[in-house]
C-alpha positions, 0 to 999 in steps of 0.5 A: 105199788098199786100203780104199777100192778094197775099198770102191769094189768091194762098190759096185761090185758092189752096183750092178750087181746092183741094175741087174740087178734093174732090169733084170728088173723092167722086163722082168716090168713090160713083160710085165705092162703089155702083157698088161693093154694087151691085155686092155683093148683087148679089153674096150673092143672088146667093149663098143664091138661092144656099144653098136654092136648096141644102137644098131643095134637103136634106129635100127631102131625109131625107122625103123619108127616114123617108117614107122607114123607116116607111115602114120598121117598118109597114112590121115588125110590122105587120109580127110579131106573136106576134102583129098578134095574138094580133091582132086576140085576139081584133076582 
C-alpha cells in the first residue's frame, strides 16, 4: 500500500506544479493579451483619426466645388438673353 500512497503523492505533486505552471502562463498570457489589446486599440484610433481628417478635407472640396459650380451656373444664367428679357417682361 505504501507504493500506491507513494505513487498518489509524486502525482500529487506533479500536478500541483503543472497548475502553478498554469497559473503563471495565464498570468504572462493575460499581460501579453492586454498589451497587445492595447496597442491595437491605439493603432485603430490612429488610422480612424486618419480617415476622419482626409474625409474632412474631401467634404471640403466637394463644398467648394459645388459653391464654383453654382457660381458658374448664376453667371450663365443671368448672362442669358433669354432670361434678361425674361426678366425685363416680369418688372
Amino acid at each position: 500500500m505504501t507504493d500506491s500512497s507513494t505513487e498518489k503523492g509524486k502525482i500529487l505533486s506533479m500536478l500541483e506544479e503543472i497548475h502553478g505552471q498554469l497559473e503563471e502562463l495565464e498570468s504572462v498570457l493575460e499581460d501579453s493579451f492586454s498589451e497587445h489589446r492595447n496597442k491595437l486599440n491605439m493603432t485603430e484610433r490612429e488610422k480612424i483619426f486618419h480617415t476622419a481628417n482626409k474625409l474632412s478635407i474631401m467634404e471640403n472640396k466637394v463644398a467648394q466645388l459645388d459653391l464654383h459650380s453654382q457660381e458658374e451656373q448664376e453667371i450663365v444664367y443671368n448672362q442669358s438673353p433669354k432670361v434678361q428679357n425674361l426678366n425685363l417682361a416680369f418688372k
